[in-house]
SEVO-909801 format. One record per residue: x, y, z of N, C-alpha, C in turn; residue in three letters. Coordinates in steps of 0.1 Angstrom, whole numbers, plus 2048, in hexadecimal, padded with zeros to 3 digits. Example, Ala and Ser with C-alpha at 12.3 -4.5 7.8 and 13.67 -1.06 7.14 Angstrom:
BEGIN
8847C784E87B7D384E8847DF84EAla8807EA8478897F584788180084FSer
END
This chain:
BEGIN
CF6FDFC2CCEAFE0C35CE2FD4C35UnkCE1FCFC2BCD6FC4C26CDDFB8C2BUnkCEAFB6C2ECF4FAAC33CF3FA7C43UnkCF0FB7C44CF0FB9C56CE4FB5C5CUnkCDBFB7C4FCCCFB4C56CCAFA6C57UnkCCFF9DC4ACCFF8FC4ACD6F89C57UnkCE4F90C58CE9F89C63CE2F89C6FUnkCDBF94C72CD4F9AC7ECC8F8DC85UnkCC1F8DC77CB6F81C74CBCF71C79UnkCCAF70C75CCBF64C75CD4F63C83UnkCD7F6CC8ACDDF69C93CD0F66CA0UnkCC5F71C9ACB6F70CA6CB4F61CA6UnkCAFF58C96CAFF4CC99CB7F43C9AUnkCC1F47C9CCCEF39CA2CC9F3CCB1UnkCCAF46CB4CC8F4BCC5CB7F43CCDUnkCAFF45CC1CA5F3FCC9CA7F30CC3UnkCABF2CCBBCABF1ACBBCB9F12CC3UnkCC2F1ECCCCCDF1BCD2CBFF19CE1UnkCB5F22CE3CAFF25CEECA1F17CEDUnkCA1F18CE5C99F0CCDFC9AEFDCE3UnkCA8EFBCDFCAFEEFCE1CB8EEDCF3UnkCB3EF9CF8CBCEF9D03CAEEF2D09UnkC9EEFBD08C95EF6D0EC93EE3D0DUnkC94EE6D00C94ED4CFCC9BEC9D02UnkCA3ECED03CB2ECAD0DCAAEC4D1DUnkCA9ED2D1ECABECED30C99ECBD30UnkC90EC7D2BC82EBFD26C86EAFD23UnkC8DEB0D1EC92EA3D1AC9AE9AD2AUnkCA3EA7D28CA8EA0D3BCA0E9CD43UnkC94EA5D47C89EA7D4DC81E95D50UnkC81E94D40C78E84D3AC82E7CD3CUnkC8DE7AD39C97E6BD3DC9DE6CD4BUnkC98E75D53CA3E73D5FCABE7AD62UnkCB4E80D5ACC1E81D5DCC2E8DD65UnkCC6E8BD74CC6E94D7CCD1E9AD7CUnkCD8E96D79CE5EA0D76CE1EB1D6DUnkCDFEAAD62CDEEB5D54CD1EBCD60UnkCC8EB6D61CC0EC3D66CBFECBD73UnkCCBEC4D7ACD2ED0D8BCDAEDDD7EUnkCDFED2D77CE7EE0D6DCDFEECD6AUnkCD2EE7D5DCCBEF3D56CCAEF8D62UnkCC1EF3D72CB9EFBD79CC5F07D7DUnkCCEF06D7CCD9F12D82CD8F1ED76UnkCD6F1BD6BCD3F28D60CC7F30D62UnkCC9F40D63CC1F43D69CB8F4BD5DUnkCB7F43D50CB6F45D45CA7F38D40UnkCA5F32D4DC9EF24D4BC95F2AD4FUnkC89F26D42C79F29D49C72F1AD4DUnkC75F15D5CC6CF0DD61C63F04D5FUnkC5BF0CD5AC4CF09D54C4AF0BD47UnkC55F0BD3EC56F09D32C4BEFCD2BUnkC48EFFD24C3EEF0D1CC48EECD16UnkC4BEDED0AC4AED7D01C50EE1CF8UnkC57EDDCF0C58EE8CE2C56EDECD4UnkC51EE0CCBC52ED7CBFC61ED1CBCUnkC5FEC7CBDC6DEBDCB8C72EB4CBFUnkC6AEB9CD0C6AEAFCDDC67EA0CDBUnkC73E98CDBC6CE8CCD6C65E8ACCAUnkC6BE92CC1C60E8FCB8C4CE99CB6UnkC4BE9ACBDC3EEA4CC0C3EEACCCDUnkC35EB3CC8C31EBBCD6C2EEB5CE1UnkC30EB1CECC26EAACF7C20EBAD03UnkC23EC3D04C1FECBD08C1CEC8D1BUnkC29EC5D19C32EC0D2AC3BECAD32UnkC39ECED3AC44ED5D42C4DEC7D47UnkC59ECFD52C60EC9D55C5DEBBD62UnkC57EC7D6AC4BEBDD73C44EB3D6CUnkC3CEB7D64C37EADD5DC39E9DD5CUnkC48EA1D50C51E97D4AC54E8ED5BUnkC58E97D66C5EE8CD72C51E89D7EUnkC46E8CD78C3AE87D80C34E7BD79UnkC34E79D69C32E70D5FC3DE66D65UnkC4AE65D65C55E5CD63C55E5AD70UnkC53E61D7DC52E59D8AC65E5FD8AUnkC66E6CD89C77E6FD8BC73E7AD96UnkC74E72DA0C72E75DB0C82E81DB2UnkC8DE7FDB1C94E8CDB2C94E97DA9UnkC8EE97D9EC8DEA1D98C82EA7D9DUnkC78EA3D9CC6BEA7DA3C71EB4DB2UnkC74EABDBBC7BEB1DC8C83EBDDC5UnkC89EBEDB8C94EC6DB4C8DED5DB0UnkC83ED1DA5C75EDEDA2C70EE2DAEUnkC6BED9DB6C64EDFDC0C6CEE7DC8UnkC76EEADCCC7EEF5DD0C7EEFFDCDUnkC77EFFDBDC7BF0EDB8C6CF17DBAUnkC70F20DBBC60F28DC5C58F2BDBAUnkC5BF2DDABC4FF34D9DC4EF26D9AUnkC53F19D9EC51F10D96C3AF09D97UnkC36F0CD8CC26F0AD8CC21EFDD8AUnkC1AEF6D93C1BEE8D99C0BEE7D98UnkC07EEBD89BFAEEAD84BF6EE7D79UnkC06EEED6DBFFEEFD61BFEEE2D5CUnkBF8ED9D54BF4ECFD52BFBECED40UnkBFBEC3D3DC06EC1D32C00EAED2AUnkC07EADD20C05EA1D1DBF7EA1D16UnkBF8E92D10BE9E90D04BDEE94D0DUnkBDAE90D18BCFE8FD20BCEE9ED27UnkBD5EA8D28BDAEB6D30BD9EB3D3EUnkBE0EA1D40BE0EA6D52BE8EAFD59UnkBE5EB3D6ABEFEB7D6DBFBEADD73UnkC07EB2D77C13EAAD7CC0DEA2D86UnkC02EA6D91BFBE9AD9ABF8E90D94UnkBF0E90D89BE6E8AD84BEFE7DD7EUnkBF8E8AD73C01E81D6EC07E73D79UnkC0FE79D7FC15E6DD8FC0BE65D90UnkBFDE66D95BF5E63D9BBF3E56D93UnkBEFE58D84BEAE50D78BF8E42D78UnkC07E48D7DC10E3ED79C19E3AD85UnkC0DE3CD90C12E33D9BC1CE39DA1UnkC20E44D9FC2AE4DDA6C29E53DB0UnkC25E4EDBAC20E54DCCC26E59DD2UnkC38E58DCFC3DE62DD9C3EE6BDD2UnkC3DE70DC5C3AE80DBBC2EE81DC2UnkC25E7ADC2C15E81DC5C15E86DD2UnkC1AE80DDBC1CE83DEAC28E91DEBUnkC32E94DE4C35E9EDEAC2EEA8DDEUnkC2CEA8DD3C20EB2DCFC12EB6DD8UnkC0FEACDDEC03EAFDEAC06EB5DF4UnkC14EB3DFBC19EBEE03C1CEC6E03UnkC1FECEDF3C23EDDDF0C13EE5DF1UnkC15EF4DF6C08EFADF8C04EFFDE9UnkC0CEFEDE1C0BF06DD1C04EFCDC9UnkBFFEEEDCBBFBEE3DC8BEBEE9DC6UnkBE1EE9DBBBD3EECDBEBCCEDEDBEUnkBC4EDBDC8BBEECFDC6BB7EC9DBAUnkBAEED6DB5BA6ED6DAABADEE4DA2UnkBAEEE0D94BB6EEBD8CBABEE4D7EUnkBA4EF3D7DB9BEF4D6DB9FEF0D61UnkBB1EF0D62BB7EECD51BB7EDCD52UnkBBAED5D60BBBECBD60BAEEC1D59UnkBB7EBAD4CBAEEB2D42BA8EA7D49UnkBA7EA5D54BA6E95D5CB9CE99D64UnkB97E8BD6FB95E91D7BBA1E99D8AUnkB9DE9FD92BA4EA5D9ABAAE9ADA4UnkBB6E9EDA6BBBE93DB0BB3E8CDBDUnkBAFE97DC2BA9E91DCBB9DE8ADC5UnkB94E89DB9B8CE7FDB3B95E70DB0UnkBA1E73DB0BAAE67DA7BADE60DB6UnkBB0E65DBFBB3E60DCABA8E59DCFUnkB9BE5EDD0B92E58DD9B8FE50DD0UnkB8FE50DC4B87E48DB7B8EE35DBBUnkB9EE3BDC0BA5E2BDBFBA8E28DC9UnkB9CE2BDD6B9FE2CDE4BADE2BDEAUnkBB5E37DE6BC1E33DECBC2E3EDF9UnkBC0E36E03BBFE39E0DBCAE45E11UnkBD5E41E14BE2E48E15BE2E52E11UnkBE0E57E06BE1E61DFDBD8E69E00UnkBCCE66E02BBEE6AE04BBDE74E0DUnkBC4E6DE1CBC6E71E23BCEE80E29UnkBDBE7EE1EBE3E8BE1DBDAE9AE18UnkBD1E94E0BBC7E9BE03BC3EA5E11UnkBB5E9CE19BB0EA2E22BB5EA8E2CUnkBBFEA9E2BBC9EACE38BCCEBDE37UnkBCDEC2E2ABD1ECBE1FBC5ED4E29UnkBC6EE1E2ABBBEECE2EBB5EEFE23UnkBBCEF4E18BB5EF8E10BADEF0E05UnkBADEE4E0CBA0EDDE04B92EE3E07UnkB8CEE2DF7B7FEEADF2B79ED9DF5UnkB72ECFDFCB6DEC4DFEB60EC4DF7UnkB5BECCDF7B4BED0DF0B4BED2DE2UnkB58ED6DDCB57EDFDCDB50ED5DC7UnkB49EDDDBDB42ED1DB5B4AED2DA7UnkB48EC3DA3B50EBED98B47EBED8AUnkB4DEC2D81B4CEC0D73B45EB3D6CUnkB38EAFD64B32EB9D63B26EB9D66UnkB24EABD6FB1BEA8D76B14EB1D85UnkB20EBAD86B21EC3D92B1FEBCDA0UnkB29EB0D9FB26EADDAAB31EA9DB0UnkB31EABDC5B3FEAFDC6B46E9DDC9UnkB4DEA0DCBB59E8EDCAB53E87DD3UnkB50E8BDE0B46E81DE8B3BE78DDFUnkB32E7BDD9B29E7BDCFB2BE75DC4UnkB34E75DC1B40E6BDB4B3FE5EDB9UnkB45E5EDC3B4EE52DCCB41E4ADD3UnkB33E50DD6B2EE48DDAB24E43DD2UnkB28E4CDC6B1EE43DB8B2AE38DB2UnkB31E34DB7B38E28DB4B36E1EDB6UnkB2FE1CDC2B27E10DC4B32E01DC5UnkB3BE00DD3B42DFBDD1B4ADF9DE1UnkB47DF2DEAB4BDEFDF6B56DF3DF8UnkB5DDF2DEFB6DDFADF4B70E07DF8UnkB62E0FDF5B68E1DDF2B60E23E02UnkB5DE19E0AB57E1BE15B5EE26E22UnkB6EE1EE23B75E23E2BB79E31E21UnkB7BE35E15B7AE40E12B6FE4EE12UnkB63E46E14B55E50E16B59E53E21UnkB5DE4BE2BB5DE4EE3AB67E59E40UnkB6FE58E3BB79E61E37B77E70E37UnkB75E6FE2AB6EE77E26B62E83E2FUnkB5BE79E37B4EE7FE3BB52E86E47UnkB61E80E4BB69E88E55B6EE93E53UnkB6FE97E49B75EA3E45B71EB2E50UnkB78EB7E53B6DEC2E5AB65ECAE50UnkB68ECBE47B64ED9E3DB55ED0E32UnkB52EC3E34B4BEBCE2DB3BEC1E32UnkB33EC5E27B23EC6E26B1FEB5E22UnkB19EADE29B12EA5E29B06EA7E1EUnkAFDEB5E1FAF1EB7E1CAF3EBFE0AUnkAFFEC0E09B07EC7DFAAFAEC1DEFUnkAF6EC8DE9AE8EC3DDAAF5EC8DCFUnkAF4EBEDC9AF7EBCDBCAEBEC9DB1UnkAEEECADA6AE7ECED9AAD9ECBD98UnkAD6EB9D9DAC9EB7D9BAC0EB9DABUnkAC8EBADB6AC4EBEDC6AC7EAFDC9UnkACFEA7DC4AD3E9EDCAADEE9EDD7UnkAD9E97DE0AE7E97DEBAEFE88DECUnkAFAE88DF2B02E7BDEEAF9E6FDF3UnkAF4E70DFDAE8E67E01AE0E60DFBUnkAD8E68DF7AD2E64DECAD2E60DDEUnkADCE64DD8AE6E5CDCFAECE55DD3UnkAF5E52DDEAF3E3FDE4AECE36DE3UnkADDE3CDE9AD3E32DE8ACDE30DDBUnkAC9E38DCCAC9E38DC0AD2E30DB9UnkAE3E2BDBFAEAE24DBCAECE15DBEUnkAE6E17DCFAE5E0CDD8AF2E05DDCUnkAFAE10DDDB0AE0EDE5B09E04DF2UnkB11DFCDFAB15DFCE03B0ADFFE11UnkB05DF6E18B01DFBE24B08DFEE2DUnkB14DFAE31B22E04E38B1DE14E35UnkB21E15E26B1EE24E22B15E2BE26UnkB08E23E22AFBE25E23AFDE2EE31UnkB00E26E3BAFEE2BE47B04E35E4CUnkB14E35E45B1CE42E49B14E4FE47UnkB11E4DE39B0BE58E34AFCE5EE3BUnkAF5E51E3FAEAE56E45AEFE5FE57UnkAF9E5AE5DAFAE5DE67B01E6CE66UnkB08E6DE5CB0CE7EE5BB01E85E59UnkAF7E80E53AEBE89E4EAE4E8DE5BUnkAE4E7DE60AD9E81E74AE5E8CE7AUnkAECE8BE75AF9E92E80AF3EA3E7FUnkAF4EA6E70AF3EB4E6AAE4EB8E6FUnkADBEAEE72ACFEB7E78ACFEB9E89UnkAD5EB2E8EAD8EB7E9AAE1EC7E9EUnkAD4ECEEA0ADAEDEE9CAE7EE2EA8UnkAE0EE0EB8AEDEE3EBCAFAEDEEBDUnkAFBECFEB8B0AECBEB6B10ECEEABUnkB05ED4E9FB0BED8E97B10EE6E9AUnkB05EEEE9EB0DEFBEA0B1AEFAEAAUnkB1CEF1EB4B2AEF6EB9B33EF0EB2UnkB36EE4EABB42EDFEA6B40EE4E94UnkB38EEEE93B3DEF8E86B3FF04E8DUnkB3EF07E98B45F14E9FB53F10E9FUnkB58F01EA2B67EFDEA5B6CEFDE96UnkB66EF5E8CB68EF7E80B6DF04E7DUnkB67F0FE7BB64F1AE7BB70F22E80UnkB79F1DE8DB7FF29E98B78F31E9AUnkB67F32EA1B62F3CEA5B68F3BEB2UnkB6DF42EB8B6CF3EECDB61F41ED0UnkB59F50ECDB4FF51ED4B47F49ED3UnkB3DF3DEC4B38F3CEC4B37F2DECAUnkB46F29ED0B4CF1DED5B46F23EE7UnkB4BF2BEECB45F2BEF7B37F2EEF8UnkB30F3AEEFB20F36EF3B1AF29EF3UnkB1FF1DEE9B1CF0FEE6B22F0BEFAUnkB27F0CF01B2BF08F0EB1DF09F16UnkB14F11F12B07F12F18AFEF0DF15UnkAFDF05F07AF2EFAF02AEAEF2F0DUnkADEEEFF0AADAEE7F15AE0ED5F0EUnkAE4ED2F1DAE9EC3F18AF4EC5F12UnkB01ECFF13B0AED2F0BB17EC6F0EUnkB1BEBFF07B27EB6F0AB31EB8F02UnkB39EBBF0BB47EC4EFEB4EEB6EFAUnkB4AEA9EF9B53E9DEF3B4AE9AEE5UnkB3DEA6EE5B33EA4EDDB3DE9FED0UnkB37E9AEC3B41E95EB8B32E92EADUnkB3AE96EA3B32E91E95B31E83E93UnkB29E7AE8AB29E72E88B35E66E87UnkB40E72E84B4DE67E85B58E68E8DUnkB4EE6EE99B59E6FEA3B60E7BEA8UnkB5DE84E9EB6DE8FE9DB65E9BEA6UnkB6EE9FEB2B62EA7EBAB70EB5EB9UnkB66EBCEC2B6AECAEBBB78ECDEBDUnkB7FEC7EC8B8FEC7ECDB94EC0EBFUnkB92EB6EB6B94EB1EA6B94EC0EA0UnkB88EC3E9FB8AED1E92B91EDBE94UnkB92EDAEA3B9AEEAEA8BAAEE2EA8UnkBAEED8EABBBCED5EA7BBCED8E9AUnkBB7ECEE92BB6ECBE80BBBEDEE7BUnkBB7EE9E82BB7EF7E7EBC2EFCE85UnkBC6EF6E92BD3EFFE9ABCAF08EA1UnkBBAF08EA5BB8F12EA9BB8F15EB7UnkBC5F17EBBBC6F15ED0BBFF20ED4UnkBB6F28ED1BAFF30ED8BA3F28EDDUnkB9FF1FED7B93F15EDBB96F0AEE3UnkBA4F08EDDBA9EF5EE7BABEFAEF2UnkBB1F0CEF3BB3F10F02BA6F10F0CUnkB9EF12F04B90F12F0DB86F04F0CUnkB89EFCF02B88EEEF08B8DEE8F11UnkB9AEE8F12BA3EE2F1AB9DEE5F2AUnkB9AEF4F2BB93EEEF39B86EE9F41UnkB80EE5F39B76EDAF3DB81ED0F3DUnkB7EEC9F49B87EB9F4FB7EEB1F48UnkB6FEB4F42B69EA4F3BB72EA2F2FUnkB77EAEF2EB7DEACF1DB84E9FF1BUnkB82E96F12B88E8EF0EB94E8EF01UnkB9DE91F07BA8E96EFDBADE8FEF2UnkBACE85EF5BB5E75EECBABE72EE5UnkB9DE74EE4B8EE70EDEB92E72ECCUnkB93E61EC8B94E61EBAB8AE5FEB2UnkB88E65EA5B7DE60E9EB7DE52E96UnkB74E53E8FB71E45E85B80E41E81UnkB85E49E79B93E4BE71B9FE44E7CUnkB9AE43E88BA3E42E97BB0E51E96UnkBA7E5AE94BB6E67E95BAEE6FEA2UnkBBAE76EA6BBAE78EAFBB9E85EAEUnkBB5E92EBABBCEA0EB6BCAEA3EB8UnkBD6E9AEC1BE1E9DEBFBE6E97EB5UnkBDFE8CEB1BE2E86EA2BE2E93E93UnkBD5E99E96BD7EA3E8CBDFEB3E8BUnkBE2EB8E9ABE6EC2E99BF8EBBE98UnkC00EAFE9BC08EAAE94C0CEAAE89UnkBFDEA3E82C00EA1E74C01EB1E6CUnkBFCEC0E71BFCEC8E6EC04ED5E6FUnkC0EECFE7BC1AED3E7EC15EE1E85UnkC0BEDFE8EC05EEBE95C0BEE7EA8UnkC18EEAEACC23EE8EB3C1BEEEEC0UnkC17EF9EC3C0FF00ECFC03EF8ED0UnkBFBEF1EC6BF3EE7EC7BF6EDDED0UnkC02ED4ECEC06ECBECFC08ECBEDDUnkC10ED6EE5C10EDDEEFC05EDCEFAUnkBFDEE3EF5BF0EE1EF7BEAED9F01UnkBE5ECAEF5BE2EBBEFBBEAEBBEFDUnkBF5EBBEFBC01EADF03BFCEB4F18UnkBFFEC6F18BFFEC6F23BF4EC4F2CUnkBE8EC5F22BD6EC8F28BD1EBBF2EUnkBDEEAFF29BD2E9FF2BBDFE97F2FUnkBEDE94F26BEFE8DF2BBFAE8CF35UnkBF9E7EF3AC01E82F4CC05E72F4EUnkC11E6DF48C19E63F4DC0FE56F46UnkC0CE54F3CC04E46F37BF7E49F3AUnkBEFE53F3FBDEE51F3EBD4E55F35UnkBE0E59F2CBDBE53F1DBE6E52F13UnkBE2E4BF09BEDE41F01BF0E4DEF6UnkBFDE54EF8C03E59EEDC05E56EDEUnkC03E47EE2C08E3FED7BFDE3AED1UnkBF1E3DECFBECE3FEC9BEAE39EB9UnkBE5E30EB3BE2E2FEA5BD6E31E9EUnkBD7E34E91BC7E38E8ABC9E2CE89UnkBBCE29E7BBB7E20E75BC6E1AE6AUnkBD1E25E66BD9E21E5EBE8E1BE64UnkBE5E1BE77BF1E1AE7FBFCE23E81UnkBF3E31E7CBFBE3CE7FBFBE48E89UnkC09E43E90C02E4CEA1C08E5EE9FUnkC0AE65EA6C0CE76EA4C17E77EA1UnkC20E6EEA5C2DE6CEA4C33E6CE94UnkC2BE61E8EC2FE5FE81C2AE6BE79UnkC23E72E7BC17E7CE72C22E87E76UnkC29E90E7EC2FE99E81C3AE94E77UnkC43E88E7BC4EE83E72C50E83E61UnkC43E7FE5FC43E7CE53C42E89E4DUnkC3DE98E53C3DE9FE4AC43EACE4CUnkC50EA3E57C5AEB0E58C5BEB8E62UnkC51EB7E71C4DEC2E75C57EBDE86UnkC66EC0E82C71EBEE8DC6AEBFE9AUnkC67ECBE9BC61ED4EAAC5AECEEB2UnkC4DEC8EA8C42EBEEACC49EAFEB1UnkC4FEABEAAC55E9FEABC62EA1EB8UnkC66EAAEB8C70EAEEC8C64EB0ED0UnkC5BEB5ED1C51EB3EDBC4CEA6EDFUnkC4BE9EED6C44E93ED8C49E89EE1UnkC56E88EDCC63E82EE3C67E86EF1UnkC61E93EF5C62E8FF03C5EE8CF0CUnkC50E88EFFC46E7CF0DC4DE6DF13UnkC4DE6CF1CC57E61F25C50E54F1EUnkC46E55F18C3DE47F11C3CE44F06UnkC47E4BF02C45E50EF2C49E41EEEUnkC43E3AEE4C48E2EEDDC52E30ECFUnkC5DE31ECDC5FE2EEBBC5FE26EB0UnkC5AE17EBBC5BE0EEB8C4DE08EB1UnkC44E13EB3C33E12EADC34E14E9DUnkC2FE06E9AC32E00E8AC23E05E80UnkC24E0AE79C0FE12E71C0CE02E69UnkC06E05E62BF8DFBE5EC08DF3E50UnkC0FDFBE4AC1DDF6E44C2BDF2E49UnkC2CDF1E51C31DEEE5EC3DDF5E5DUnkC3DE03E5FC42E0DE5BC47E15E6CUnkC52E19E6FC50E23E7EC51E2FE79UnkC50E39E83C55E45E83C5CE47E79UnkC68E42E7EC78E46E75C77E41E64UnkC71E38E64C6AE33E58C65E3EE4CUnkC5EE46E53C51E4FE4EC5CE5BE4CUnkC65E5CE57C6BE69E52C71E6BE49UnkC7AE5EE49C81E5DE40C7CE5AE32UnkC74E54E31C69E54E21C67E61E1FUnkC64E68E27C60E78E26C67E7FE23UnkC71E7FE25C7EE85E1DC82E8BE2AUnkC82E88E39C89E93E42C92E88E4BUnkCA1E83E41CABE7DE4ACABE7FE58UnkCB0E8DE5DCB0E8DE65CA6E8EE72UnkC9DE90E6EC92E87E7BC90E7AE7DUnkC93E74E70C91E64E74CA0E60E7BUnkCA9E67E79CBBE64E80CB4E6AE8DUnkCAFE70E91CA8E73E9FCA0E66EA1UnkC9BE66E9FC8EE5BEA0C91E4AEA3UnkCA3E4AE9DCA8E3DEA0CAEE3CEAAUnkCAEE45EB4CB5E42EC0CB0E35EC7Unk
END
C-alpha cells in the first residue's frame, strides 16, 4: 500500500513538471521566435494561453505570457497567430515594470504589434494592472501621430478618464509638456468627438489653464482657447452634441435655431455630418443630407473628411450615403487627403473593410495612384495591413 502511495505521488510530480516544462517550452518559443514550435503547442488543446512565466524561465521568473514575450521581441507572426484565438487576454501585463503587451511593443519600437493590438476590440486602452502609463499617454507623450490617430479612431475610447495620480486626464499631461511638438497632437486631440474641453482636474484645474501656468506654445494656446469659446456657444453646442450623441430628435429641433447653419462646426472644423459619420449614425446623415447647403466633403483641422471617417470605420451604408447625397462626376474631389495624405480610399484598405473599398472603386474618379504623407498608395496600406487581397485589387 505504502509503494502505491509513493508511486502515486511521484507519478502527480513527473505529470506536473512534464506540464511544467511543456509551459516553459512553448514560453521560451514564444521569446526566440520560433514560429514553428509555437503553431505546434497552439494545436494542444491542453495549452493555457495566458499562462505566466514559471520559475526556471531563463533562469527566473519574468512573469510574461506568450503575447508578452512576442510584443517585447517585435515577433509580428506570432503575435497575429494569438490574436486568432478568441480567450487569448490582450491585457495582462508581465515583466520587471508589469507592462502590458501594448506597452511592451510600444517601449521597443514594435508598431506593427502595437497597430494590430489597437485594432483588436479586446484591447483596453487604459487597464489598472498596467505598471506604466496607458498607451494612449505613451502615444501622445512621443507625438506619434499615426498611432495616435488609430487610438482615437477606437469608439470605445474613455478621452476624459483621468489618469493616476495627479488625476488628470492625457490631454492635461500632454499640454503640461510644454513643447511645440506636441501641438499637432493637442489638436488632434481636441477633435475627438467625445472630448470635454472644460474637464477640472482634482485641484479645478482645466487643460487651459494649465497651459498657461506652464506657458506652452501659442499655437496651443490658441487651440485650446478656441475650443473653450466653442463650448460656450450654447446652440452649436447643443446640436453637434445631439449629432455626437445620435439624438435625431434633438438633431431636428436644433433645425429650428435662430441663425441655424447645418455646416455649423466646432473649433476644428468637424461639423455634425463628421460625428454622425465618425458613429455610422444614418438616421441623422439621412436628414442632413437634405438640406442642399449641406457641405458634404467639409474637412476639419485634421483635413478628414466624413467619408474619410465612416471609411476608416468600415460603416458601408454610410459610405453609400455621401457618395450618393453629393457626389456627381468630379464636383467634389473623392480623392481627398488629410493632413497625413490619407484619402477614404487608403483608410477603408488599410483596415480591411473589402465592401467599402468595392464601393469606392466605382467612382469613375477614383485615383490609386494617390501617394499619403510616406509615399505610400492604397495597395500599399493594404497590404501592410495584412489584407493581400485588396491591395491585388487595388493594383489593377
Amino acid at each position: 500500500m505504502k509503494k502505491r502511495f509513493i508511486l502515486s505521488i511521484f507519478l502527480c510530480l513527473s505529470s506536473f513538471a512534464n506540464v511544467s516544462n511543456a509551459v516553459n517550452n512553448f514560453l521560451y518559443n514564444c521569446d526566440s521566435g520560433n514560429i514553428e514550435q509555437v503553431r505546434l503547442a497552439l494545436t494542444s488543446s491542453d495549452l493555457n494561453i495566458n499562462e505566466l512565466d514559471r520559475p526556471g524561465f531563463g533562469g527566473s521568473t519574468r512573469n510574461m505570457t506568450c503575447l508578452n514575450h512576442a510584443a517585447f521581441n517585435g515577433h509580428t507572426e506570432i503575435a497575429k497567430m494569438l490574436l486568432k484565438i478568441p480567450h487569448l487576454d490582450l491585457n495582462l501585463p508581465g515583466g520587471m515594470w508589469t507592462r502590458s503587451p501594448i506597452n511592451h511593443a510600444f517601449e521597443q519600437d514594435n508598431d506593427e504589434i502595437v497597430k494590430l493590438l489597437l485594432n483588436d476590440e479586446r484591447l483596453m486602452i487604459f487597464s489598472d494592472s498596467d505598471g506604466g502609463n496607458s498607451i494612449l499617454e505613451n502615444v501622445a507623450g512621443a507625438a506619434e501621430i499615426g498611432l495616435l490617430n488609430i487610438i482615437l479612431s477606437r469608439e470605445d475610447l474613455d478621452i476624459n478618464r483621468a489618469v493616476l495620480p495627479s488625476k488628470r486626464s492625457t490631454l492635461m499631461r500632454i499640454v503640461a509638456l510644454d513643447d511645440s511638438k506636441f501641438t499637432e497632437v493637442i489638436r488632434l486631440m481636441l477633435a475627438h468627438p467625445n472630448m470635454d474641453i472644460n474637464y477640472l482636474d482634482e485641484d479645478g484645474n482645466t487643460a487651459l489653464s494649465i497651459a498657461r501656468d506652464y506657458g506652452i506654445p501659442s499655437a496651443s494656446i490658441r487651440l485650446l482657447k478656441d475650443a473653450v469659446g466653442e463650448s460656450n456657444e450654447s446652440s452649436k453646442r447643443n446640436f453637434l452634441t445631439y449629432c455626437k450623441n445620435g439624438d435625431i430628435d434633438g438633431v431636428k429641433r436644433a433645425f429650428n435655431f435662430e441663425n441655424f447653419n447645418i455646416n455649423m462646426s466646432d473649433s476644428f472644423g468637424s461639423t455634425c455630418l463628421y460625428f454622425a459619420a465618425f458613429k455610422g449614425n444614418n438616421s441623422i446623415i439621412r436628414e442632413l443630407v437634405k438640406d442642399q447647403k449641406l457641405e458634404v466633403f467639409k474637412a476639419n483641422a485634421a483635413g478628414l473628411n466624413p467619408l474619410m471617417m465612416a471609411a476608416r470605420k468600415g460603416h458601408l451604408n454610410t459610405v453609400k450615403i455621401i457618395i450618393k447625397s453629393d457626389y456627381s462626376g468630379g464636383r467634389h474631389d473623392i480623392n481627398n487627403q488629410d493632413s497625413q495624405g490619407w484619402t477614404a480610399l487608403m483608410y477603408a484598405a488599410s483596415n480591411g473593410f473589402s465592401e467599402v473599398v468595392s464601393e469606392l472603386l466605382d467612382i469613375k474618379d477614383i485615383n490609386l495612384a494617390v501617394r499619403n504623407a510616406r509615399g505610400e498608395t492604397a495597395a500599399d496600406v493594404a497590404m501592410k495591413g495584412g489584407y493581400p487581397e485588396i491591395a491585388k485589387t487595388l493594383q489593377r
